[in-house]
N, CA, C and O atoms as a GROMACS GRO file, in nm:
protein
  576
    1UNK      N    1 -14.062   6.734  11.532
    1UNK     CA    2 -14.106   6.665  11.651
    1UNK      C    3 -14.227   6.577  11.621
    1UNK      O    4 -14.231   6.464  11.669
    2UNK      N    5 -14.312   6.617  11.555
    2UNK     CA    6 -14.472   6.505  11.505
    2UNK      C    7 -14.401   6.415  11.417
    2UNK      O    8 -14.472   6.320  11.385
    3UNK      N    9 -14.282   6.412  11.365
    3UNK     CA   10 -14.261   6.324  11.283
    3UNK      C   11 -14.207   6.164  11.452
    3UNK      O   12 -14.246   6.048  11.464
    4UNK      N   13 -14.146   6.217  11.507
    4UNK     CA   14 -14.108   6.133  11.600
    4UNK      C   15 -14.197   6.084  11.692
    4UNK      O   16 -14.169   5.989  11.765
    5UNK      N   17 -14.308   6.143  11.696
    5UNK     CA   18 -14.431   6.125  11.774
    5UNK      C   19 -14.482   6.024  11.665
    5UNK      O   20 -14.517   5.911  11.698
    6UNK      N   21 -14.485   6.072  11.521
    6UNK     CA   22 -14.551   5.938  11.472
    6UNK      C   23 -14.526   5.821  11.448
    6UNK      O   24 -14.599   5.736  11.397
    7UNK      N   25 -14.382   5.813  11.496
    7UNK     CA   26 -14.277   5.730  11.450
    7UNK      C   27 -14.303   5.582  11.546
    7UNK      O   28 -14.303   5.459  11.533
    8UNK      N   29 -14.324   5.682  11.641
    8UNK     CA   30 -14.335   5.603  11.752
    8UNK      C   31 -14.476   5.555  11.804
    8UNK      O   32 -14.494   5.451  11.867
    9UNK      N   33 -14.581   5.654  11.766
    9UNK     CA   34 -14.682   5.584  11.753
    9UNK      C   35 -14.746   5.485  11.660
    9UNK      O   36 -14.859   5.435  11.664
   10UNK      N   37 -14.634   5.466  11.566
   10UNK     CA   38 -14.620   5.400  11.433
   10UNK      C   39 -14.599   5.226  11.476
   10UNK      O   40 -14.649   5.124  11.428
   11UNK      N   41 -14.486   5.254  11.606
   11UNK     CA   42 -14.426   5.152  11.589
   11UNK      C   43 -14.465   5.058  11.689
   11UNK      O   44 -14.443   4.937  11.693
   12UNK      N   45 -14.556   5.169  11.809
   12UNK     CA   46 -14.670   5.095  11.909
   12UNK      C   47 -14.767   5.046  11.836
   12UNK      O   48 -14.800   4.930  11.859
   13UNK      N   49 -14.803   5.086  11.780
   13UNK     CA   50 -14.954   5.070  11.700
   13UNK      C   51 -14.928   4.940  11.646
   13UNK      O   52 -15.011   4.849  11.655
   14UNK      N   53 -14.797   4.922  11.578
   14UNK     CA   54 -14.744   4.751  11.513
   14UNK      C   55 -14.766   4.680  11.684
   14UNK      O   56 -14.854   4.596  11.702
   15UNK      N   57 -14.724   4.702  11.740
   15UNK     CA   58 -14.696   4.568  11.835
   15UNK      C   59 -14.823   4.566  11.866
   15UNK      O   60 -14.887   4.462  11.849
   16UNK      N   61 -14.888   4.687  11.921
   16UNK     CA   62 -15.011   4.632  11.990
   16UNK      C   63 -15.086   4.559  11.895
   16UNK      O   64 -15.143   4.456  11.931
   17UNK      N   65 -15.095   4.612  11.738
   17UNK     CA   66 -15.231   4.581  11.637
   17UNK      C   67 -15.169   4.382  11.646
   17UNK      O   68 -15.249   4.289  11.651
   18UNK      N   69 -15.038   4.367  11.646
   18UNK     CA   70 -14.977   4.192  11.614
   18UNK      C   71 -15.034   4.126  11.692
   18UNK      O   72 -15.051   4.009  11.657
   19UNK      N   73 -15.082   4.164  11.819
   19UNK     CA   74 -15.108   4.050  11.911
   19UNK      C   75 -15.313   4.022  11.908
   19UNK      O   76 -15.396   3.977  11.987
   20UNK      N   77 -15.314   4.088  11.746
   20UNK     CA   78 -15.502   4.060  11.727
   20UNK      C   79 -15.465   3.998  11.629
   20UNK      O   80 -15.569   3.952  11.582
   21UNK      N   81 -15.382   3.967  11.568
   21UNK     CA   82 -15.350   3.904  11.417
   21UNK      C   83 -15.442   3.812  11.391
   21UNK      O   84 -15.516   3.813  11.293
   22UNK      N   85 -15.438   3.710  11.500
   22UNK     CA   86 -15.524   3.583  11.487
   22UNK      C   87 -15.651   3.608  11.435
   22UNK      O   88 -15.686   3.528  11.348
   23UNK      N   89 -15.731   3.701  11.465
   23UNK     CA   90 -15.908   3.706  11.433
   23UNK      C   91 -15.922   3.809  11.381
   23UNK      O   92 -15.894   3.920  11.428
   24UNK      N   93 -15.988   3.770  11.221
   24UNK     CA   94 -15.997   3.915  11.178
   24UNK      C   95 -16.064   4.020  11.182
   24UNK      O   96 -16.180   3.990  11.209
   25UNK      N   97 -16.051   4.149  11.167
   25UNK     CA   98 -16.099   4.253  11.214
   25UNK      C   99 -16.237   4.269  11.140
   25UNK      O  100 -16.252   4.265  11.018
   26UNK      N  101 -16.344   4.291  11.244
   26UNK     CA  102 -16.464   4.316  11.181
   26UNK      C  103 -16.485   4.400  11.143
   26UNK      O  104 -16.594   4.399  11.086
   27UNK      N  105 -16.415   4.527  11.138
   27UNK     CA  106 -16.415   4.650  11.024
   27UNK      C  107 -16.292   4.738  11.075
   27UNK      O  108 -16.245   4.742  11.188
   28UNK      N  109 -16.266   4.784  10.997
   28UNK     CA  110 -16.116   4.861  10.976
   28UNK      C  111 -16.105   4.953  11.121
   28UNK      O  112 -16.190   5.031  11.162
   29UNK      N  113 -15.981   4.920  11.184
   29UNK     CA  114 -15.880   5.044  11.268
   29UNK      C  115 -15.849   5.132  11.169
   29UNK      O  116 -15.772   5.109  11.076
   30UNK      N  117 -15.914   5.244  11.192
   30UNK     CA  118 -15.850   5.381  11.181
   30UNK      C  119 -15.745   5.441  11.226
   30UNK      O  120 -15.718   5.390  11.334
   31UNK      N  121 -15.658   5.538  11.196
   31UNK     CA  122 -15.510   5.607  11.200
   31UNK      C  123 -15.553   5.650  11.352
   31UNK      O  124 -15.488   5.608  11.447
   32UNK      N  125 -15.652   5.726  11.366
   32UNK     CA  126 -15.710   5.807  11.505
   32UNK      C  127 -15.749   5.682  11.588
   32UNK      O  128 -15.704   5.695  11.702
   33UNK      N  129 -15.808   5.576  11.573
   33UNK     CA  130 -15.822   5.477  11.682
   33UNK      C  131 -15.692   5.417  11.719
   33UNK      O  132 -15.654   5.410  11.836
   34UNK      N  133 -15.626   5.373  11.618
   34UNK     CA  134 -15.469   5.315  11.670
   34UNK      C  135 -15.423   5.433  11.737
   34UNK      O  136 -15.416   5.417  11.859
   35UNK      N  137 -15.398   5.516  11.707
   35UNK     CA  138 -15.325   5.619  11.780
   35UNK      C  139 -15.374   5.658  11.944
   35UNK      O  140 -15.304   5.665  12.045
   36UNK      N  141 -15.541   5.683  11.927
   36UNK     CA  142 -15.568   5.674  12.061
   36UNK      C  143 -15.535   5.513  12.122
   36UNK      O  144 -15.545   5.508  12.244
   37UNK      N  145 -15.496   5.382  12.055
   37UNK     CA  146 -15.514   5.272  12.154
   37UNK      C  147 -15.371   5.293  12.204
   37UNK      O  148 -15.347   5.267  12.321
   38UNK      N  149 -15.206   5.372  12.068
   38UNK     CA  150 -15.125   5.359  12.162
   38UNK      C  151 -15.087   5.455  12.288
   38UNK      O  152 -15.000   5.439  12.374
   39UNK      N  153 -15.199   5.579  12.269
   39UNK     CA  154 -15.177   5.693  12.370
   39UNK      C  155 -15.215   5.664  12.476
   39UNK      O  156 -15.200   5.744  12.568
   40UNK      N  157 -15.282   5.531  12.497
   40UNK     CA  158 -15.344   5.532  12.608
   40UNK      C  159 -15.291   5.407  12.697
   40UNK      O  160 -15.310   5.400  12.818
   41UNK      N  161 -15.234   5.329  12.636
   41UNK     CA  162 -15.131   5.213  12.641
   41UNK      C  163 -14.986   5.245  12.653
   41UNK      O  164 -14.912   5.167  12.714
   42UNK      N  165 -14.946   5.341  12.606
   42UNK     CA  166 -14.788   5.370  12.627
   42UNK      C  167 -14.743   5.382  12.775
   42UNK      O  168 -14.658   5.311  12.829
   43UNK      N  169 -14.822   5.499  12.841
   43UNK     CA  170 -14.768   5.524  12.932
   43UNK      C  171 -14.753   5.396  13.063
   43UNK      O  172 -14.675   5.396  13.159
   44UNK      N  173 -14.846   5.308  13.030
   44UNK     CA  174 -14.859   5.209  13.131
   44UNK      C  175 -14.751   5.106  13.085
   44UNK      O  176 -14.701   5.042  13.178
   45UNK      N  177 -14.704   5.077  12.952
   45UNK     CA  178 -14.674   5.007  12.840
   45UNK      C  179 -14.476   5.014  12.862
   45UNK      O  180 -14.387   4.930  12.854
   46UNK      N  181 -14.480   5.159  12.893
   46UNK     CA  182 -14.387   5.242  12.924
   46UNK      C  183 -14.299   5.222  13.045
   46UNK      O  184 -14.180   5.189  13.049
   47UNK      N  185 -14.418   5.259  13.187
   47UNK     CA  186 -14.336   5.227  13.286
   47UNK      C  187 -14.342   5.101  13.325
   47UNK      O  188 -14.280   5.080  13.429
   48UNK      N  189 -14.412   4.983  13.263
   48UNK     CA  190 -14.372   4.856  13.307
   48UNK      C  191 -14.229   4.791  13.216
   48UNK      O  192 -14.161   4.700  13.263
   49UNK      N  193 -14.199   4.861  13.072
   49UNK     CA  194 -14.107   4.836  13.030
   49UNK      C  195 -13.932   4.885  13.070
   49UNK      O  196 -13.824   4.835  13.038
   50UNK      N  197 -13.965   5.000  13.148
   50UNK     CA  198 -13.847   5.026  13.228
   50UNK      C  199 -13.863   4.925  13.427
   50UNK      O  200 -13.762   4.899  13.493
   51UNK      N  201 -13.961   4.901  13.461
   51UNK     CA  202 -13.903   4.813  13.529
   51UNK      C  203 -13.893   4.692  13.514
   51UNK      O  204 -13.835   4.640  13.610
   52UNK      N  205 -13.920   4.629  13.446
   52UNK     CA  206 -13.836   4.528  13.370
   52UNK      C  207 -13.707   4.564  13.349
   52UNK      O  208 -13.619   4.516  13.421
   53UNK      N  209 -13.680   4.638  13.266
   53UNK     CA  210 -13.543   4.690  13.222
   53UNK      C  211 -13.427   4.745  13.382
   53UNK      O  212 -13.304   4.748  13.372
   54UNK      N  213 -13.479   4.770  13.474
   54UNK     CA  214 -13.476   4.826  13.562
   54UNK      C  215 -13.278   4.786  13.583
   54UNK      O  216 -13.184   4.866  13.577
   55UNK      N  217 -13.275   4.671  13.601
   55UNK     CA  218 -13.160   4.557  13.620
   55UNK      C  219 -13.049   4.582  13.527
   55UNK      O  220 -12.928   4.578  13.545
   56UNK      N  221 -13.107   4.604  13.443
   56UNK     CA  222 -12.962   4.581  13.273
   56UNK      C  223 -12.947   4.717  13.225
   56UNK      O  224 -12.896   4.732  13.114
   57UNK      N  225 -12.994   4.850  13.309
   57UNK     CA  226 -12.959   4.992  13.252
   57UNK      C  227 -12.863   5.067  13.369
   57UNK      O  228 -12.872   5.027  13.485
   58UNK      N  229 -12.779   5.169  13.336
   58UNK     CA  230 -12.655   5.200  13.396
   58UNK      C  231 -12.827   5.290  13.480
   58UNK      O  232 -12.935   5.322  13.430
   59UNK      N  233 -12.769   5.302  13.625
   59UNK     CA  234 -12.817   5.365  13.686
   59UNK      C  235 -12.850   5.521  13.685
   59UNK      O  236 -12.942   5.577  13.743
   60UNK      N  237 -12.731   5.588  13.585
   60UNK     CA  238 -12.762   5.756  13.529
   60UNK      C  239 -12.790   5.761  13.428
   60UNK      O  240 -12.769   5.855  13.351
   61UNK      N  241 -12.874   5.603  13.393
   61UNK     CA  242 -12.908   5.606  13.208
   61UNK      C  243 -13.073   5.707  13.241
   61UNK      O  244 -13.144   5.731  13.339
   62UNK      N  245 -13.072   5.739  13.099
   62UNK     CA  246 -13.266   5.813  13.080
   62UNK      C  247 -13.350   5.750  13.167
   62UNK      O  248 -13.410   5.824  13.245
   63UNK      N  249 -13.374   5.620  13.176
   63UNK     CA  250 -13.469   5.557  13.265
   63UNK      C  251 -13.497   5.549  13.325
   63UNK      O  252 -13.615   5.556  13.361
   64UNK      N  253 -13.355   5.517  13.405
   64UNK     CA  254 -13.343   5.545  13.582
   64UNK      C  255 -13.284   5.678  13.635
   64UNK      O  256 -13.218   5.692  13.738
   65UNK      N  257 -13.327   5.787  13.534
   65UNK     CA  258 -13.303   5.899  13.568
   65UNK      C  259 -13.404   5.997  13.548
   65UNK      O  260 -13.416   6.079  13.639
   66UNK      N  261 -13.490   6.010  13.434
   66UNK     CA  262 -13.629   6.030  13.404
   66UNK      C  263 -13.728   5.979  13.345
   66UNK      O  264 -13.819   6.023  13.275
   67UNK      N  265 -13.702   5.892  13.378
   67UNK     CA  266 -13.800   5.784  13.292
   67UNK      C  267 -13.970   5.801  13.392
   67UNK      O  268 -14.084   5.793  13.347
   68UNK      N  269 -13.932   5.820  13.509
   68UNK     CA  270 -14.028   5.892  13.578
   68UNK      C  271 -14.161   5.992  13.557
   68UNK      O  272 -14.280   5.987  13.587
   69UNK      N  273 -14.059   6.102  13.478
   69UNK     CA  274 -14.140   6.206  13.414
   69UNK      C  275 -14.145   6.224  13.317
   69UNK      O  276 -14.186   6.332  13.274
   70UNK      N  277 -14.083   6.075  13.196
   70UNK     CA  278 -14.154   6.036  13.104
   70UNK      C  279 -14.307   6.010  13.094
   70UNK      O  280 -14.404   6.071  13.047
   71UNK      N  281 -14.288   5.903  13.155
   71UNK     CA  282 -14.444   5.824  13.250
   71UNK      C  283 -14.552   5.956  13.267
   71UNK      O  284 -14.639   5.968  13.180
   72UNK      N  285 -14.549   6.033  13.355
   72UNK     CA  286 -14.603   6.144  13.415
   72UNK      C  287 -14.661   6.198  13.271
   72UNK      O  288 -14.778   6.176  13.238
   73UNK      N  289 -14.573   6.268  13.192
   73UNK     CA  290 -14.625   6.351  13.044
   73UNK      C  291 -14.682   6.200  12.972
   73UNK      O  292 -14.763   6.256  12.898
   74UNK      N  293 -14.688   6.148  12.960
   74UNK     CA  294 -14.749   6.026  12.873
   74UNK      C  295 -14.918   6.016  12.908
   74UNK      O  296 -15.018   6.025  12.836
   75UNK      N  297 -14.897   5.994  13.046
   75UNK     CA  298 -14.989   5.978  13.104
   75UNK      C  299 -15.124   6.119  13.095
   75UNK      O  300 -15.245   6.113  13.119
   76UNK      N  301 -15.060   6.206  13.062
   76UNK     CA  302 -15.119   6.341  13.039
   76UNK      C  303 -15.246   6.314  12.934
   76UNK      O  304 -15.359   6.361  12.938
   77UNK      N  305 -15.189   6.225  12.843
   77UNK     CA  306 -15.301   6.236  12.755
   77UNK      C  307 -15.390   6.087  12.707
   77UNK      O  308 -15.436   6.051  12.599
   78UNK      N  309 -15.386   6.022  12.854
   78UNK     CA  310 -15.450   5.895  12.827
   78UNK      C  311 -15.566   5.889  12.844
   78UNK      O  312 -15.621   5.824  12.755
   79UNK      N  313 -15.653   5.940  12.940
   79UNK     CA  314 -15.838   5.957  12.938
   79UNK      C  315 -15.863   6.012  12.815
   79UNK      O  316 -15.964   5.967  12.760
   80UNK      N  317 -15.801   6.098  12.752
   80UNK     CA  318 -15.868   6.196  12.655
   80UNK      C  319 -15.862   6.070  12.532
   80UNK      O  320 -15.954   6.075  12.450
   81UNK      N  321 -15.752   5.951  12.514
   81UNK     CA  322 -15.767   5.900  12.395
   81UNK      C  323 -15.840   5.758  12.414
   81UNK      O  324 -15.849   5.661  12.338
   82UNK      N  325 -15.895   5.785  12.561
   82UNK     CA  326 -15.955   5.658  12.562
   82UNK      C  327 -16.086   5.609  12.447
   82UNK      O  328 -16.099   5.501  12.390
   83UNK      N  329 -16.162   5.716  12.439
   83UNK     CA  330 -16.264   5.663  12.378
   83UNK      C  331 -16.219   5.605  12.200
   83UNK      O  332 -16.300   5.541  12.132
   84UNK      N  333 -16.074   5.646  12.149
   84UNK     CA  334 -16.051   5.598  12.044
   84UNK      C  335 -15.955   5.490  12.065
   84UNK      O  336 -15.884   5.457  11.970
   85UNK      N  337 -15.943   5.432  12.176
   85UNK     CA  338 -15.871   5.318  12.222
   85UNK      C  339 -15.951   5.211  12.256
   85UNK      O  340 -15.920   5.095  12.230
   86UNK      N  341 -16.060   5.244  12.316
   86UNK     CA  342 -16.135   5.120  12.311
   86UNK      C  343 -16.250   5.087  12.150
   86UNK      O  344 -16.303   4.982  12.116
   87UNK      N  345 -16.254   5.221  12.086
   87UNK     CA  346 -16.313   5.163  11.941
   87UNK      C  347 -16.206   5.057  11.933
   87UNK      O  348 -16.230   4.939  11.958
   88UNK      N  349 -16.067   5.108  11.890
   88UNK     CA  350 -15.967   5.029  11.806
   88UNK      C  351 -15.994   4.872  11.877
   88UNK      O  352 -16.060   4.784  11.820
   89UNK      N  353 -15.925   4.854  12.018
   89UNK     CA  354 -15.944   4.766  12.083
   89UNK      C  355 -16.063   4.645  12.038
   89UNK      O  356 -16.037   4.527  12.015
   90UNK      N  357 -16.208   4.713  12.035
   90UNK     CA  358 -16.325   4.643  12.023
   90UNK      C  359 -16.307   4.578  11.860
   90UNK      O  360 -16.343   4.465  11.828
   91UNK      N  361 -16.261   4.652  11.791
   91UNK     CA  362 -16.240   4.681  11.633
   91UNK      C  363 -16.162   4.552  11.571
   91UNK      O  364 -16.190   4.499  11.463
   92UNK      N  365 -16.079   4.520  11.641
   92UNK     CA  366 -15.990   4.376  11.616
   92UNK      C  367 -15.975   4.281  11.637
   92UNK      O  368 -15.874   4.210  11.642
   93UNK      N  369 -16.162   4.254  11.665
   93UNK     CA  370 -16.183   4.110  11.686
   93UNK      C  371 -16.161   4.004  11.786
   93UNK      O  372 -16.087   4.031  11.880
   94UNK      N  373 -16.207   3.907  11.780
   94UNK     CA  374 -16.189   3.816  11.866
   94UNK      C  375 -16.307   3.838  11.989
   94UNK      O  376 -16.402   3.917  11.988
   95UNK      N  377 -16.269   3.741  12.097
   95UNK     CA  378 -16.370   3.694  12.185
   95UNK      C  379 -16.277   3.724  12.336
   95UNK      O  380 -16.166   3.777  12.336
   96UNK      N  381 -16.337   3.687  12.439
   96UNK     CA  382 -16.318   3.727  12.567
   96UNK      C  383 -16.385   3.664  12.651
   96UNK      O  384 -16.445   3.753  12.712
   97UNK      N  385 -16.422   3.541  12.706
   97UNK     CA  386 -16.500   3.432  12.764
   97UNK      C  387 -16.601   3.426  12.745
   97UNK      O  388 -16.707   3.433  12.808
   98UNK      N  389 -16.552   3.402  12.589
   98UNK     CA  390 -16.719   3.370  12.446
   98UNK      C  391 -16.801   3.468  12.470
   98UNK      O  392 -16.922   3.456  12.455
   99UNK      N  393 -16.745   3.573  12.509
   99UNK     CA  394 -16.823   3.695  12.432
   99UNK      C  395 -16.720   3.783  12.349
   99UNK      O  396 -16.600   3.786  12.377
  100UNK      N  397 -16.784   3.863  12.229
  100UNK     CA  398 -16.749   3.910  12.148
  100UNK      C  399 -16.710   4.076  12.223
  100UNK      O  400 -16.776   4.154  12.291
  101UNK      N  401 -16.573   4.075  12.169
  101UNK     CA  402 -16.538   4.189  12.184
  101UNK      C  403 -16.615   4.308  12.192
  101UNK      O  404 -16.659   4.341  12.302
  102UNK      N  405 -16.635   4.369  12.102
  102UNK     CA  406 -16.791   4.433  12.120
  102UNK      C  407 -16.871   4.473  12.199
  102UNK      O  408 -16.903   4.588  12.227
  103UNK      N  409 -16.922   4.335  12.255
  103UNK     CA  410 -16.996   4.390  12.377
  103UNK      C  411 -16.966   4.382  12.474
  103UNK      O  412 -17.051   4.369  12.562
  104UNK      N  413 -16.828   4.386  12.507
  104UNK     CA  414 -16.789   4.408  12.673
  104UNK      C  415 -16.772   4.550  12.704
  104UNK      O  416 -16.707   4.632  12.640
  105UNK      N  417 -16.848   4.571  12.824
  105UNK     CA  418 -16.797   4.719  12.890
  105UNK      C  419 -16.683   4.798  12.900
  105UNK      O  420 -16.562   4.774  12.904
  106UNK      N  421 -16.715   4.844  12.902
  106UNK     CA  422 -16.587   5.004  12.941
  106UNK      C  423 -16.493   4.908  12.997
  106UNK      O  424 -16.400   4.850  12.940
  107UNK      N  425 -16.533   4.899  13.122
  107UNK     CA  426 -16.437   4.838  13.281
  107UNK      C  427 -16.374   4.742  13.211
  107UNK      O  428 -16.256   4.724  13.241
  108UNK      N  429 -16.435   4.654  13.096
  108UNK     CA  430 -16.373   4.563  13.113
  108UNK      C  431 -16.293   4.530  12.982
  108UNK      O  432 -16.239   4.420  12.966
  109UNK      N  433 -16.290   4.614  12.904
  109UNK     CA  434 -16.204   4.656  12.806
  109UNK      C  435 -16.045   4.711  12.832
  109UNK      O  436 -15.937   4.669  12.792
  110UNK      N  437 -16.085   4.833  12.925
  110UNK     CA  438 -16.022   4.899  12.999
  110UNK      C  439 -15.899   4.769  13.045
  110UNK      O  440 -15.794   4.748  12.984
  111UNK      N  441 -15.951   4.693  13.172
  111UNK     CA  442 -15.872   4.586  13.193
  111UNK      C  443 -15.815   4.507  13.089
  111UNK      O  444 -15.692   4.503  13.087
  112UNK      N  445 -15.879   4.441  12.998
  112UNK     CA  446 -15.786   4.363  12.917
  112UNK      C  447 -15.695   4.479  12.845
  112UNK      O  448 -15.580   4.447  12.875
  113UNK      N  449 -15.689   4.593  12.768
  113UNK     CA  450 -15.566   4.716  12.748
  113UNK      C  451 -15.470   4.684  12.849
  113UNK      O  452 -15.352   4.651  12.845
  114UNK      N  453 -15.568   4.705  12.955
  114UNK     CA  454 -15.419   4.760  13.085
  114UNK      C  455 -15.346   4.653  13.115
  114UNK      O  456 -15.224   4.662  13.125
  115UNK      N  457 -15.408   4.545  13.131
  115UNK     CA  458 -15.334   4.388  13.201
  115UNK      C  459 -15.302   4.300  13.108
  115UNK      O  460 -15.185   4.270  13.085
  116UNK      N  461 -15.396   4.253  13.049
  116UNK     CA  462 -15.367   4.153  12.943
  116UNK      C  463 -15.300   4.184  12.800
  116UNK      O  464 -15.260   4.092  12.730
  117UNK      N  465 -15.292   4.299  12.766
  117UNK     CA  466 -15.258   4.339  12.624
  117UNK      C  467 -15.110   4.380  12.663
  117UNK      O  468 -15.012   4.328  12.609
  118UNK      N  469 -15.103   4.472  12.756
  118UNK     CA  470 -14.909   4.532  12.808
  118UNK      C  471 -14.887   4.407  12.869
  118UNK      O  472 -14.766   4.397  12.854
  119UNK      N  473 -14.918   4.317  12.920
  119UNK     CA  474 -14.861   4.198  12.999
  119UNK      C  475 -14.794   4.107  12.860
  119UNK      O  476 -14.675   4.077  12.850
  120UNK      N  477 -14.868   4.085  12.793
  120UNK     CA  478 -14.832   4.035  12.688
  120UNK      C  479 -14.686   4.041  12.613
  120UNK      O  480 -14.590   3.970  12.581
  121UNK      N  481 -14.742   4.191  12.607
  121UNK     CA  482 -14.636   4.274  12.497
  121UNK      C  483 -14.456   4.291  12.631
  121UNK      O  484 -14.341   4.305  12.591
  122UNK      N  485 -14.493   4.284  12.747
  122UNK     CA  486 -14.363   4.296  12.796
  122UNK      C  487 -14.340   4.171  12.843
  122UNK      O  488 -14.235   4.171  12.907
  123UNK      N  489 -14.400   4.050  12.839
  123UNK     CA  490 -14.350   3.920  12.857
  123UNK      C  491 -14.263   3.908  12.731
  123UNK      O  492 -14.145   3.874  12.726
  124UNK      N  493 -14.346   3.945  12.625
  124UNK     CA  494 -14.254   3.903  12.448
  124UNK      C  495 -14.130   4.019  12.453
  124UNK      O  496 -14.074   4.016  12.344
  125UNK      N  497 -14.073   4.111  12.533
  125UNK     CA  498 -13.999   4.231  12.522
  125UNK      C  499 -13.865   4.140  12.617
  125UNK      O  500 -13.872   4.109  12.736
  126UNK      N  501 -13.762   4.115  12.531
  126UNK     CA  502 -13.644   4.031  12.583
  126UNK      C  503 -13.593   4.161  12.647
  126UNK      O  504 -13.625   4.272  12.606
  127UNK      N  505 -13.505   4.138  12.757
  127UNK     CA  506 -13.409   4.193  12.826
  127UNK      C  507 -13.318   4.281  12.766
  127UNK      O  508 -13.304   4.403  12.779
  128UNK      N  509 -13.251   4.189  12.691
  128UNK     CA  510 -13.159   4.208  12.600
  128UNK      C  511 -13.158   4.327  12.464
  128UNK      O  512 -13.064   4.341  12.386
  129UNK      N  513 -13.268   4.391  12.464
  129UNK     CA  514 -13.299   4.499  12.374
  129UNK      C  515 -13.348   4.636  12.461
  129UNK      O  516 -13.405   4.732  12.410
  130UNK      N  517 -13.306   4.619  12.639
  130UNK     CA  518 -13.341   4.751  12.651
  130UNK      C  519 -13.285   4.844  12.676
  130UNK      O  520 -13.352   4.943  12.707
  131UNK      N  521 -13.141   4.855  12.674
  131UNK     CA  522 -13.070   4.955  12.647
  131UNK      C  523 -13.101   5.056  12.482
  131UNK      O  524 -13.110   5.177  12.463
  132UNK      N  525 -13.112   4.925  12.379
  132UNK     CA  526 -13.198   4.983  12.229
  132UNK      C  527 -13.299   5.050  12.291
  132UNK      O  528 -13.272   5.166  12.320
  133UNK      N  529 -13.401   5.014  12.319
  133UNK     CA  530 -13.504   5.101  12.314
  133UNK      C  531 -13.467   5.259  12.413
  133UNK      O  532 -13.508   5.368  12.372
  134UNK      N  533 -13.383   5.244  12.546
  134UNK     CA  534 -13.346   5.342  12.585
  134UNK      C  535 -13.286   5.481  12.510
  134UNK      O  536 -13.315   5.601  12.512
  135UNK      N  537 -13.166   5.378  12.430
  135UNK     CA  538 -13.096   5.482  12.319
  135UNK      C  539 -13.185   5.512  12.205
  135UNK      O  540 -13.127   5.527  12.098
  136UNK      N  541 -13.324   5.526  12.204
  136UNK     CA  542 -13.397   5.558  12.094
  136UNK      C  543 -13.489   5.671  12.183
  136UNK      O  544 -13.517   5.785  12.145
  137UNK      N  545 -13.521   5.620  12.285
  137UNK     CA  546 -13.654   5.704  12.306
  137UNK      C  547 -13.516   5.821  12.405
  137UNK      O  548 -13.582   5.925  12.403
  138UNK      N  549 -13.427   5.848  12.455
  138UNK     CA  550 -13.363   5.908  12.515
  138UNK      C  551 -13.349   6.056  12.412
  138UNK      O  552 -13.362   6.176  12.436
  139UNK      N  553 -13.321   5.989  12.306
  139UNK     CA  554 -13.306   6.158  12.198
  139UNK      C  555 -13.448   6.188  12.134
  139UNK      O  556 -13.451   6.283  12.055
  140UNK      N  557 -13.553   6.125  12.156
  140UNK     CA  558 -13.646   6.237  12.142
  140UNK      C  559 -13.743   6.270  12.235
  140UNK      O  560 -13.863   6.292  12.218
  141UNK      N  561 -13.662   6.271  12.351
  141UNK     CA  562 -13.732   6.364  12.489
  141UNK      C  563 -13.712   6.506  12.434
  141UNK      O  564 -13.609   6.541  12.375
  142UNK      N  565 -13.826   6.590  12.460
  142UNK     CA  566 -13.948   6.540  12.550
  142UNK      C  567 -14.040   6.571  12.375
  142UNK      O  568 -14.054   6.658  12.289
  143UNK      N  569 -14.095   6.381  12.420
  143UNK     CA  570 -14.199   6.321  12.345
  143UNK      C  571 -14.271   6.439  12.387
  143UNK      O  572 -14.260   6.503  12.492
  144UNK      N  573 -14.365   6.460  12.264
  144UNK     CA  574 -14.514   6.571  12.254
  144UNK      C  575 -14.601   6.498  12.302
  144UNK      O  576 -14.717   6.538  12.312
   0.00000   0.00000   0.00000
C-alpha cells in the first residue's frame, strides 16, 4: 500500500513541481516538502478533478459513487502537511506581484496552492483522460 501512496504522490509532486519550472529554485524541495505540498493539494486537486470529469464518467463509476469519501479521507491529512507545503511552495521560486515568494504570508500562500496552482493544473487536465485517471485511482482505494 506505501508503495501506491508513493506512486501517487510521486506523480502529484511532477505536476505540481512543472508548473515552477520557469524560475529556479532557490534551494532544493525536499522528498517531505513535496509530499506535504501534494497532501495538502490533492484533496482539493481531487475533488475539482472529478467535477470536471463529472460529465464523461458512467454515473456508478468510483467518482460518482465515492469519490466523495475519497475527498473526505484526503482531506484528513491536509493541515497537518501544511507547514511542509508551504516550505516546498515558497522553495520554487518565482514572484507574486513583485514580491518574492518567500515573503508572502501564510493566507496568502495558502491561496495561490488552493486557487491558482489546482486551477492551473485542472485547466491543463483534458477531459478526455478521465476515465484513465478513474481506472487508476479506483484500484487503490482506500488510498492511506
Amino acid at each position: 500500500m506505501q508503495a501506491h501512496c508513493l506512486g501517487l504522490t510521486s506523480a502529484v509532486a511532477l505536476i505540481l513541481t512543472t508548473s515552477a519550472q520557469a524560475a529556479p529554485a532557490p534551494s532544493c524541495v525536499t522528498q517531505e516538502e513535496i509530499s506535504g505540498l501534494a497532501a495538502y493539494a490533492l484533496p482539493q486537486l481531487a475533488e475539482r478533478a472529478m467535477r470536471k470529469c463529472s460529465s464523461s464518467l458512467k454515473a456508478d463509476g468510483f467518482f460518482n459513487t465515492r469519490g466523495s469519501q475519497l475527498v473526505e479521507r484526503l482531506s484528513a491529512g491536509k493541515e497537518a502537511a501544511w507547514p511542509m507545503a508551504a516550505r516546498a511552495f515558497r522553495k520554487m521560486g518565482g514572484e507574486f506581484k513583485g514580491k518574492s515568494r518567500t515573503l508572502l504570508s501564510d493566507a496568502t500562500v495558502r491561496s495561490l496552492v488552493e486557487n491558482d496552482l489546482v486551477d492551473k493544473l485542472i485547466e491543463r487536465m483534458p477531459v478526455t483522460i478521465c476515465r484513465d485517471i478513474e481506472a487508476i485511482v479506483a484500484p487503490l482505494e482506500p488510498l492511506p
